[in-house]
C-alpha positions as CSV (number, residue, x, y, z in Angstrom):
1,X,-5.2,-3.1,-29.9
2,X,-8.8,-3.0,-29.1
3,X,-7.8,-4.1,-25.2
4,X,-4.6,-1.3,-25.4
5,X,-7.5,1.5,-26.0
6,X,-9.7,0.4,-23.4
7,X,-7.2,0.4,-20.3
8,X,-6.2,4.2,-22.0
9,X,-10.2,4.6,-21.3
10,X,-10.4,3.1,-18.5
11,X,-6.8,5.2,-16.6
12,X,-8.3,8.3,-18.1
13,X,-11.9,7.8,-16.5
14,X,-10.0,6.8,-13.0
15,X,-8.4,10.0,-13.4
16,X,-11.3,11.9,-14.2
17,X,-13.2,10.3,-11.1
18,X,-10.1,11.0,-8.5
19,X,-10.4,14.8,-10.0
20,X,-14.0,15.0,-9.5
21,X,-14.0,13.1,-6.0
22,X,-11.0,15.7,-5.1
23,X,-13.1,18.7,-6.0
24,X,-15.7,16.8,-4.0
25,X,-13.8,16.6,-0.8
26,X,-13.1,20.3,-1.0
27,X,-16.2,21.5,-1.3
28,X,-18.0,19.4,0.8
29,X,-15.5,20.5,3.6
30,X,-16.4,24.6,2.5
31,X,-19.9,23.7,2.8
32,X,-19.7,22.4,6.3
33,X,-17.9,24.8,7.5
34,X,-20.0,27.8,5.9
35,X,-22.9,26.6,5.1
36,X,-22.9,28.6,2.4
37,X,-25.7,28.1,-0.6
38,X,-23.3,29.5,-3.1
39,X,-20.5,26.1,-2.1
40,X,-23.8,23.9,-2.0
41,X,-24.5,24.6,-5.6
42,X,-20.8,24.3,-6.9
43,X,-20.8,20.4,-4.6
44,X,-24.8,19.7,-6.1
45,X,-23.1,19.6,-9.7
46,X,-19.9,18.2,-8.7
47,X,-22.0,15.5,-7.6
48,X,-24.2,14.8,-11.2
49,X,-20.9,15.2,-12.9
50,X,-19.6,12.2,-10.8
51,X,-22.3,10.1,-11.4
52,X,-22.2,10.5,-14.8
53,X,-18.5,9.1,-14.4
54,X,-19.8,6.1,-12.4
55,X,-22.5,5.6,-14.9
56,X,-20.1,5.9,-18.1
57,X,-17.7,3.3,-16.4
58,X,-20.1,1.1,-16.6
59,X,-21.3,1.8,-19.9
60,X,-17.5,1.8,-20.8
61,X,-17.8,-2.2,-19.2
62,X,-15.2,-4.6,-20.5
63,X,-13.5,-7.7,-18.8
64,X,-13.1,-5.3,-15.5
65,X,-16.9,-5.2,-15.1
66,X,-17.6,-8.6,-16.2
67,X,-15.4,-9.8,-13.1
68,X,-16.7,-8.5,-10.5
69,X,-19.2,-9.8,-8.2
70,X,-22.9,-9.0,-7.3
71,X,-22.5,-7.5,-4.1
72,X,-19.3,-5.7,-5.3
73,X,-21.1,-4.3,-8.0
74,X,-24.2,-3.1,-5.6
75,X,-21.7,-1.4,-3.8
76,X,-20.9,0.6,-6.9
77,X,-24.1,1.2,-8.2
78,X,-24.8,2.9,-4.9
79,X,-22.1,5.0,-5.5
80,X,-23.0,6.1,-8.7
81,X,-26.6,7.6,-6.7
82,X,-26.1,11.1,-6.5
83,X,-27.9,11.4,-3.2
84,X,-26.4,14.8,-2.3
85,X,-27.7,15.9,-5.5
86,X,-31.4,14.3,-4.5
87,X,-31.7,16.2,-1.1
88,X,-30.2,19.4,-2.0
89,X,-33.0,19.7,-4.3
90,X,-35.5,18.6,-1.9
91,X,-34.6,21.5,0.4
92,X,-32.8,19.1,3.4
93,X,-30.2,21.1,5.3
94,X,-27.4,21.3,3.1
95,X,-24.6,20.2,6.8
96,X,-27.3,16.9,6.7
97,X,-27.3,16.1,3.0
98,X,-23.3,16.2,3.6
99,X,-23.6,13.2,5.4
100,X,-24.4,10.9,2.4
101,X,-20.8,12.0,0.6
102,X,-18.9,9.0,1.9
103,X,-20.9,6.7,0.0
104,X,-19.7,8.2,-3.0
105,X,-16.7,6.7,-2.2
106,X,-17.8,3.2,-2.4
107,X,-17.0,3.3,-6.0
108,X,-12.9,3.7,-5.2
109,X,-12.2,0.2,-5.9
110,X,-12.8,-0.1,-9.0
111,X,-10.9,3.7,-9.7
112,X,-7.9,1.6,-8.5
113,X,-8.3,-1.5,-10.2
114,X,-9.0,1.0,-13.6
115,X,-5.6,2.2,-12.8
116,X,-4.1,-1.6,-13.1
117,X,-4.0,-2.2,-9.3
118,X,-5.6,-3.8,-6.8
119,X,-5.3,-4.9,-3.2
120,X,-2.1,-7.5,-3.7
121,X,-0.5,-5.1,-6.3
122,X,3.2,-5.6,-5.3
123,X,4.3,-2.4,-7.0
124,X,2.8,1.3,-7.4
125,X,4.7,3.4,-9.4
126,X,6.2,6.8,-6.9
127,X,4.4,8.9,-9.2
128,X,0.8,7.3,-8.1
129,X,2.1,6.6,-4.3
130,X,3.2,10.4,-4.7
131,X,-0.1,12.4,-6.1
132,X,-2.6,9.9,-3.8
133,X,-0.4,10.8,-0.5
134,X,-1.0,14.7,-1.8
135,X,-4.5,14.3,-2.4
136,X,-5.2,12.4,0.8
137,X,-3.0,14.6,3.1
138,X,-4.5,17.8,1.8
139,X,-7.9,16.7,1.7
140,X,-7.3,15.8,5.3
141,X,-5.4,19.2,6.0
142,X,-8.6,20.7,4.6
143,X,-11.8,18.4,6.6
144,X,-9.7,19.6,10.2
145,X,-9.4,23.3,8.9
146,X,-13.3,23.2,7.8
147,X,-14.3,21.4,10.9
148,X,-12.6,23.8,13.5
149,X,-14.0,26.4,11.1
150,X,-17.6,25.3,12.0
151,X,-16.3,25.7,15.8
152,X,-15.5,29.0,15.9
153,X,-17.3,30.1,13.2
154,X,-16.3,33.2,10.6
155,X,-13.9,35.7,12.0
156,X,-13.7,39.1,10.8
157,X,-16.8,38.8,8.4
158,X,-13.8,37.1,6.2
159,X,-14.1,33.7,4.8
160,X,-10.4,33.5,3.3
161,X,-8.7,35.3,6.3
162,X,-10.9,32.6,8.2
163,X,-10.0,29.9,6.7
164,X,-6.0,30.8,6.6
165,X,-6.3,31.4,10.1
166,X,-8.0,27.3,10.3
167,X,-5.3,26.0,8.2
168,X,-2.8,27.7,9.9
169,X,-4.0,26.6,13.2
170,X,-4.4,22.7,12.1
171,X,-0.7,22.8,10.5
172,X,1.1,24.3,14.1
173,X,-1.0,22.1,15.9
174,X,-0.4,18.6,14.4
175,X,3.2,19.6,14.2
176,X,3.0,20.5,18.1
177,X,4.9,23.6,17.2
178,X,1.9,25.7,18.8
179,X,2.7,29.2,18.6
180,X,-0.2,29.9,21.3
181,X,-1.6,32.8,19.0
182,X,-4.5,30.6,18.3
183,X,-6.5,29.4,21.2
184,X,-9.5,27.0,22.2
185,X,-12.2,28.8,24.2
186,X,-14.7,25.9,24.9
187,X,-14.6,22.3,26.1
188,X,-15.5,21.2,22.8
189,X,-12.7,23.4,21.2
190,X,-10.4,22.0,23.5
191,X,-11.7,18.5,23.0
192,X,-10.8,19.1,18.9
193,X,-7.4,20.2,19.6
194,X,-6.1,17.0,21.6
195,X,-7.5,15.0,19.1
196,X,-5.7,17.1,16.5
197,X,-2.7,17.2,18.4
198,X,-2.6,13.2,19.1
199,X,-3.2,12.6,15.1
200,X,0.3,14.8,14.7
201,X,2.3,12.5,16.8
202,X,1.0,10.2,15.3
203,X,1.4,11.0,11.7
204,X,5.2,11.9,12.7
205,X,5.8,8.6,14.4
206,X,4.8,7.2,10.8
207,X,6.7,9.5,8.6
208,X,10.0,8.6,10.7
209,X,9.2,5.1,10.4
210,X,8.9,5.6,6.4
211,X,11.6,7.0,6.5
212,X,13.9,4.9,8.3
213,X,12.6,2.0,6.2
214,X,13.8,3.9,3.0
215,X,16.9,4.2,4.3
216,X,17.3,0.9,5.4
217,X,16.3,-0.2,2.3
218,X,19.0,1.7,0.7
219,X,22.1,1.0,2.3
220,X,21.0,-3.0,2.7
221,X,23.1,-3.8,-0.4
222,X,25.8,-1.6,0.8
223,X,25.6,-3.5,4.1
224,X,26.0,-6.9,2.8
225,X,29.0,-6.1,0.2
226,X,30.6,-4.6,3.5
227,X,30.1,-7.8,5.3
228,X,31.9,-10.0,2.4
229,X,34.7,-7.5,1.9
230,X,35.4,-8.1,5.6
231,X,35.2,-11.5,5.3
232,X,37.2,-11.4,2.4
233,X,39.9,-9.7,4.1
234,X,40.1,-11.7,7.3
235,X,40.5,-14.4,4.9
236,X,43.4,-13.2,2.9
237,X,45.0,-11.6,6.4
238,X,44.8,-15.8,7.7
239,X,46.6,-17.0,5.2
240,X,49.0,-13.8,4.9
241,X,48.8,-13.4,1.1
242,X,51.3,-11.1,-0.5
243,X,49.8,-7.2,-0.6
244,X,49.9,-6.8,-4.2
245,X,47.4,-10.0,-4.6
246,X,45.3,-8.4,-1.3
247,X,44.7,-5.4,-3.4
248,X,43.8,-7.4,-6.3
249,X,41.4,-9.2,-4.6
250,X,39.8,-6.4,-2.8
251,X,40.1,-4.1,-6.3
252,X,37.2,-7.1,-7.4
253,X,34.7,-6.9,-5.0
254,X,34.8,-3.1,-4.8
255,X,33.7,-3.7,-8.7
256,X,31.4,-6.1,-7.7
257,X,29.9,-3.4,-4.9
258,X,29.8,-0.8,-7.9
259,X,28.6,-2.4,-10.9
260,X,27.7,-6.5,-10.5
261,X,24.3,-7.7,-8.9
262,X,24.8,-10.2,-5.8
263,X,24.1,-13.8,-5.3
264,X,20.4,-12.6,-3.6
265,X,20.1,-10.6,-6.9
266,X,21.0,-13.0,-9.4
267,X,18.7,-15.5,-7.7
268,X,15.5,-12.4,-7.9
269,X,16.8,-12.3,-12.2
270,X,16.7,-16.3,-12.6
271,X,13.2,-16.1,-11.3
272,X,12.0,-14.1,-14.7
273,X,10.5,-15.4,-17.5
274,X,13.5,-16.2,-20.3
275,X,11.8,-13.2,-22.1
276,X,12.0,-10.5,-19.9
277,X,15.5,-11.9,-19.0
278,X,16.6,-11.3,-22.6
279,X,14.9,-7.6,-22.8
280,X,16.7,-7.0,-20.1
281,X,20.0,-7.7,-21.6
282,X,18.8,-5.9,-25.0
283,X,18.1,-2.5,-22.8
284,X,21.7,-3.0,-21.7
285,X,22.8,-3.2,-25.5
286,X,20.5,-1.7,-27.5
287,X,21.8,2.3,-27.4
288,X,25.5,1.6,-27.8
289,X,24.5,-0.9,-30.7
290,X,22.3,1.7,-32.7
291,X,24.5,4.2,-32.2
292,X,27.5,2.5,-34.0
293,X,27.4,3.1,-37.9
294,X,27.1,-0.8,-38.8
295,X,23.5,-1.3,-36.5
296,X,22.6,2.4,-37.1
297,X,18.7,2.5,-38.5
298,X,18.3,-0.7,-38.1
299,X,14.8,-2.5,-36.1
300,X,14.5,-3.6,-33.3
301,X,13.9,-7.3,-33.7
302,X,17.5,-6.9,-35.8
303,X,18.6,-5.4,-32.9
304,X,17.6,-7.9,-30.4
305,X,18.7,-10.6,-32.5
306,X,22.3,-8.7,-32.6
307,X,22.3,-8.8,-28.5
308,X,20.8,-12.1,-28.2
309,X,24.3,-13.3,-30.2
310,X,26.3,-12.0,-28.0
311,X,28.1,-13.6,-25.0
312,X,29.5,-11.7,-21.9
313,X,33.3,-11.6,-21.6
314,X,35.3,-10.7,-18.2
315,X,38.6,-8.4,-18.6
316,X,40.8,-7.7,-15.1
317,X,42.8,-4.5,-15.2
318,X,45.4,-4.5,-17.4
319,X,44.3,-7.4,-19.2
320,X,45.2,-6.7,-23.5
321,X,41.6,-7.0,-24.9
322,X,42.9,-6.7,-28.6
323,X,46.9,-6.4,-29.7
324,X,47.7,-5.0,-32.5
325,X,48.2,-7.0,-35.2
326,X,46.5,-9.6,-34.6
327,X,43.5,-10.9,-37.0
328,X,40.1,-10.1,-35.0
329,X,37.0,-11.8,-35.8
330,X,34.6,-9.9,-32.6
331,X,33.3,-6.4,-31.5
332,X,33.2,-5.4,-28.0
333,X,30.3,-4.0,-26.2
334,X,31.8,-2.6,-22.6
335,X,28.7,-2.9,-20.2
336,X,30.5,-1.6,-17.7
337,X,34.0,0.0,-17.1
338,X,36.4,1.7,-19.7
339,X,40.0,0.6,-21.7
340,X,42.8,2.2,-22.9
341,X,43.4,2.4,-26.9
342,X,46.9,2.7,-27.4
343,X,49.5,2.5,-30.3
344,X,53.3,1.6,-29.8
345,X,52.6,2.5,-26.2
346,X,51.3,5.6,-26.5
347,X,47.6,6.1,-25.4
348,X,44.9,7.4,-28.0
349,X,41.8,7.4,-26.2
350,X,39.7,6.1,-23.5
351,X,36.5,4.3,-24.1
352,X,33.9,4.7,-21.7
353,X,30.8,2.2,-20.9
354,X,27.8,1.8,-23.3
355,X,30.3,2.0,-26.5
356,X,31.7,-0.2,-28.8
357,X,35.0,-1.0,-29.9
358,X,36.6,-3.6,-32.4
359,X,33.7,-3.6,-34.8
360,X,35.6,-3.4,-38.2
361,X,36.7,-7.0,-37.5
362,X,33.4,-7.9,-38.5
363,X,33.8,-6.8,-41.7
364,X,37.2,-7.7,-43.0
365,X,40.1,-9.8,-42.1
366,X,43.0,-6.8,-41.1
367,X,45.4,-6.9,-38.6
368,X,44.3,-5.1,-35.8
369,X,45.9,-1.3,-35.8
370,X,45.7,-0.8,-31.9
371,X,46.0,-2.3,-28.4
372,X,43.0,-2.4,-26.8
373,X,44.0,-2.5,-22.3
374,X,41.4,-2.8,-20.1
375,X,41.6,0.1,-17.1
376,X,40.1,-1.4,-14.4
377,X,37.3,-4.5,-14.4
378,X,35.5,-5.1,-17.8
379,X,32.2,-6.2,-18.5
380,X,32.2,-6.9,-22.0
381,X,29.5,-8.6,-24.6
382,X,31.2,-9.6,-27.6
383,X,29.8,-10.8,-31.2
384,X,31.6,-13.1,-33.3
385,X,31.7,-12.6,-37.2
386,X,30.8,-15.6,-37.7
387,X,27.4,-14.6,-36.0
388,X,27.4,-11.9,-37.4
389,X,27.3,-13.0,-40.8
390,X,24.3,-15.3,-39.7
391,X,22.7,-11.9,-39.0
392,X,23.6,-10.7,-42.6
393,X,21.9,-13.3,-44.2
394,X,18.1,-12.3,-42.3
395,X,18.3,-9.2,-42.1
396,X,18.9,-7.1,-45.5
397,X,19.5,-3.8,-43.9
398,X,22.3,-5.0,-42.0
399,X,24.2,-6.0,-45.4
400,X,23.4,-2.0,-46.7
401,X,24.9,-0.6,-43.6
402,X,28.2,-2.7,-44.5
403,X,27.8,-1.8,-47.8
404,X,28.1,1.8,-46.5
405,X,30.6,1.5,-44.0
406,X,33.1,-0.1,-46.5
407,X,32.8,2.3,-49.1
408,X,33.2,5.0,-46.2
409,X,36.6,3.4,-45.2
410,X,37.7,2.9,-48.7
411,X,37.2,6.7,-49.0
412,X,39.0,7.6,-46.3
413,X,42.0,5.3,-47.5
414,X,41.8,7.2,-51.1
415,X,41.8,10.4,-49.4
């Protein structure tokens, strides 16, 4: 418990620090471009409120601390100086104190590793990858505005309608778009601008390449289920099969395609730990079981027991699931897919994924009072009464929630 409140600590004082070092960053930009007293004394406390974060980290401590090494930890106390803060008192040209800000940044590390990663982290949520790409690309946006800025200095007596005019310019030029209303005047100017311009075709050539790896990404699976559904069809066009067993055949793997993991797949979910294999079947069963009346209120660790008991069940289209009147002694689960409820032929409903059907056969021994057809391919997890009963006899709230089901039938039977 104590641990679960410290990482809360910990993410909220990373978040804390990227606000402060953002705040930072735009500032520190304002003040070079400006040099402006009144953006110096809004960066001079943005600095002591950062340090204050370093130093509170390491009051904060814990194993994350402990861990690290000397140097590593140098590093960070270094960052935790507020050295801006030192020579802007000390009267130093505001554009030279600047120049110690980057060390601020020394302390970054460990505001990822508070956030749970680190430099082998195989996985970053989107979210994270999303807000650090915004914070980087505007602070960058920002530094080239600010920096042509101190080029051409303040137009119009207007700091806003300067800097739109900056941010305007750095945005048309690293897209190459240009629109030529904007203009360098001196070899220095010019010297900025191919720079700027380079960076954009740069920064393009790398958003296509993300972006082609996304898609690639995407449509491997597809790919690959393409290539055995050829295969498959060369193979039953060899031996001339008869078309109704072709469409069979192919009706499969297009269910595979839609719903079923491949062999690559399968292989990846063998690799996990038995327990997060099993809590990944109970996410698959846990909302249609609470919803039904019988598992309805019930906790989780009845719950998990209930989808640990089951075992998966394979129905082809067509196939009868349940006929009526026949004595069941198993519910059905459909994982994925849907059936047909029917009675003397006539069709009653459609059962959709994620529901149950079947479950009063747990309860008592009745002739089924409909057939059960499966649509198209089933997945199915199915619990046995006699299982079920097992569950009965751990878990009291299970044998209520019969009690109530009965009486609720045996009402409806009255009535």
């Amino acid at each position: 418990m104590g641990m679960n409140k410290l990482n809360i600590k910990a993410k909220l004082w990373a978040g804390l620090v990227l606000g402060v070092l953002y705040f930072i960053s735009i500032f520190s930009g304002l003040a070079f471009a400006y040099g402006d007293r009144s953006w110096n004394a809004w960066l001079y406390w943005g600095d002591l409120a950062l340090t204050l974060l370093y130093s509170g980290r390491f009051i904060l401590g814990g194993p994350l601390i402990e861990r690290e090494g000397r140097a590593t930890l140098i590093l960070y106390s270094v960052a935790a100086v507020p050295l801006y803060a030192i020579l802007h008192s000390i009267g130093l040209d505001p554009r030279w104190a600047l120049a110690v800000i980057p060390l601020r940044l020394l302390g970054v590390n460990l505001v990822w590793k508070s956030l749970g990663f680190n430099k082998k982290s195989l996985f970053v949520p989107f979210g994270v990858k999303a807000l650090l790409g915004l914070v980087i690309t505007s602070s960058v946006l920002h530094w080239l505005s600010c920096f042509w800025i101190s080029l051409r200095g303040v137009s119009d007596g207007d700091e806003l309608t300067t800097y739109n005019k900056a941010f305007y310019w750095v945005i048309t030029t690293l897209s190459t778009v240009g629109y030529g209303d904007i203009v360098p005047q001196t070899n220095l100017e010019r010297s900025f601008t191919l720079i700027v311009m380079l960076c954009g075709v740069g920064v393009f050539g790398y958003m296509i390449g993300q972006l082609s790896k996304v898609l690639i990404a995407r449509d491997r699976r597809l790919e690959k289920h393409k290539e055995k559904i050829a295969g498959v069809q060369s193979l039953l066009n060899h031996y001339k099969l008869p078309k109704d067993l072709k469409k069979s055949v192919l009706a499969y793997y297009e269910h595979l395609l839609e719903h079923k993991v491949d062999d690559r797949e399968y292989q990846l979910l063998a690799e996990l730990p038995p327990q997060l294999q099993n809590e990944i079947q109970l996410q698959m069963l846990l909302r249609p079981l609470s919803d039904l009346a019988l598992f309805r209120d019930c906790s989780k660790a009845c719950l998990s027991d209930v989808a640990h008991a089951m075992t998966q069940h394979f129905a082809s289209p067509g196939e009868m699931i349940i006929k009526r009147g026949n004595i069941g002694h198993e519910m059905f689960v459909i994982a994925h897919g849907s059936v047909e409820v029917s009675v003397n032929g006539v069709q009653v409903s459609v059962i959709e994924e994620k529901h149950c059907f079947g479950e009063m056969a747990l309860l008592e021994d009745q002739p089924r009072d409909a057939d059960v057809i499966a649509i198209g391919y089933c997945d199915l997890f199915l619990l046995e009464r006699k299982q079920f009963n097992l569950l009965c006899e751990k878990y009291p709230e299970l044998v209520e929630n019969v009690r109530k089901v009965s009486e609720s039938r045996a009402f409806k039977k009255a009535g």
